[in-house]
N, C-alpha and C positions, 0 to 999 in steps of 0.2 A: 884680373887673373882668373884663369877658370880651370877648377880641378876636374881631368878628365883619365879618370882611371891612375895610372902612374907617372902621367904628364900633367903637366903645368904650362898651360898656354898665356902669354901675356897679346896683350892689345895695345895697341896704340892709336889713339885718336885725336888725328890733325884737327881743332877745333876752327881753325881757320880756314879750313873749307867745306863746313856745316851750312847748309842754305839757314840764315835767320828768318821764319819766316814771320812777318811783320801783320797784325789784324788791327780794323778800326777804322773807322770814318769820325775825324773829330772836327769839329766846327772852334774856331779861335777869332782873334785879335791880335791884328800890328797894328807896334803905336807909330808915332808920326817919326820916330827917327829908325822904322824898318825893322823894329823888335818882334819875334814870336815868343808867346812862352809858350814851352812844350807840355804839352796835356797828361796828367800824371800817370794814365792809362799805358799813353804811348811811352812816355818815360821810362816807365817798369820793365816795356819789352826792347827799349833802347841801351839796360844798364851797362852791356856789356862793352856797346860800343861810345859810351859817353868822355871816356879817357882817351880814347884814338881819337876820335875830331869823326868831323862827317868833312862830305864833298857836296858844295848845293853843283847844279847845273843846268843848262836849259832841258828841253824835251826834244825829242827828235820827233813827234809828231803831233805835239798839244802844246796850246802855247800857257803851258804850267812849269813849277823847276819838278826836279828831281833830287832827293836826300839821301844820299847812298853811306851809310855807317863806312866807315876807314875800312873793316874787314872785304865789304862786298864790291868797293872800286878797288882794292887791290885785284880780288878777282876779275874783276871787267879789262882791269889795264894787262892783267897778263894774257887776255886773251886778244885784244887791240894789240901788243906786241907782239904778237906772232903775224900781222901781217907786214906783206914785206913794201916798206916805203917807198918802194923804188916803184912800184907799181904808181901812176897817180891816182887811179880812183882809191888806191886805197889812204894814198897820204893825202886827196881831198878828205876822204872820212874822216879818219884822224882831227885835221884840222877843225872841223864844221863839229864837231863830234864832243871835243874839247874845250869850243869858243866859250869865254865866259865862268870856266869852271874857277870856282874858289873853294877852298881848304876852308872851315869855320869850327870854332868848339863851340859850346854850350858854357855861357858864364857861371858866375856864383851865384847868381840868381835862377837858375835855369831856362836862360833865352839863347835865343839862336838870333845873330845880327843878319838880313838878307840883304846881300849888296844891293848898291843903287840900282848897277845896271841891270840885273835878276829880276829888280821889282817891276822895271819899266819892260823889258821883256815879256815878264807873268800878266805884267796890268794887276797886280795886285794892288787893291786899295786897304779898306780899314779892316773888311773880315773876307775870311779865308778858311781854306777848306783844308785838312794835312789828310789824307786821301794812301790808306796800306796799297802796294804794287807789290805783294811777294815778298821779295827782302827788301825795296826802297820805300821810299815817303813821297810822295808827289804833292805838291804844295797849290794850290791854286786859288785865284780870286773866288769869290762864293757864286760870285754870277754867272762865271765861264765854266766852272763847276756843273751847276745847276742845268747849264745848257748841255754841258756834252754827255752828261746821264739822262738828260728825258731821252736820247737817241733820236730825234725826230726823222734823222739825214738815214738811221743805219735799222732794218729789223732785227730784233740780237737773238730770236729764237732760229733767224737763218745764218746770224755769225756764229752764234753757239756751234750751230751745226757741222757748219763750217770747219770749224775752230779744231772744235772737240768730236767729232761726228766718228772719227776713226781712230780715236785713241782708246787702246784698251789694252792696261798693263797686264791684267790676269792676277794683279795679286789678290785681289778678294773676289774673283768673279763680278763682281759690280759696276756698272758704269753708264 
């Protein structure tokens, strides 16, 4: 509420469409029945989402998963719902999009179980990388990891460029 002169403004805030956003590079261990425990760094920035479940799924361009909190695949599926299925590219999307996707919580102990098919997928072995994306978790084997940050294949001062080269919001004059 905010006192402004002889009004009384109230706010409301959908906390459920707040971008979470997620920081950290943690290096871990699965054990041989596909267990992660989750790094207590990343934990602290997960609490919110730890009661909703997450969504693991593959990657649409890495062959790592992706760890989306309950809040932020709700936001992805509402925007996949808006295309219209009757189109097929877009109900190929969908599908290929979807493949593989599992619903998981974090136990009593604080792990997260990685399906089978996930792991064979990822190629995750015994260590692994949990890798911030913004607001997901990107999961990867440590040696697929390790290959697709040296960038050999990509210069990233000309993807940066790319990338970012004409973005400029103006809020701080800085960019």
């Amino acid at each position: 509420m905010v006192n402004c002169g002889n009004y009384f403004y109230i706010f409301a805030i959908d906390k459920t469409k707040t971008l979470n956003t997620i920081i950290g590079t943690y290096e871990c261990k699965v054990d041989t029945k596909g267990r992660l425990m989750i790094p207590s760094a990343l934990k602290k920035q997960l609490a919110n989402s730890l009661q909703d479940g997450f969504v693991f799924k593959r990657s649409v361009f890495q062959p790592c998963l992706e760890l989306y909190p309950m809040t932020e695949w709700n936001l992805m599926m509402e925007k996949i719902n808006k295309l219209n299925r009757f189109v097929k590219k877009n109900n190929d999307f969908i599908r290929r999009f979807t493949a593989g996707v599992k619903v998981v919580e974090v136990d009593h102990l604080g792990r997260l179980l990685i399906p089978k098919d996930l792991v064979a997928f990822s190629k995750i072995s015994k260590d692994i990388v949990l890798s911030s994306a913004v607001n997901i978790v990107e999961i990867w084997d440590k040696e697929l990891y390790e290959k697709s940050i040296a960038g050999d294949d990509i210069d990233f001062a000309d993807l940066a460029e790319d990338v970012m080269g004409n973005v400029n919001d103006d809020r701080d004059g800085v960019s």
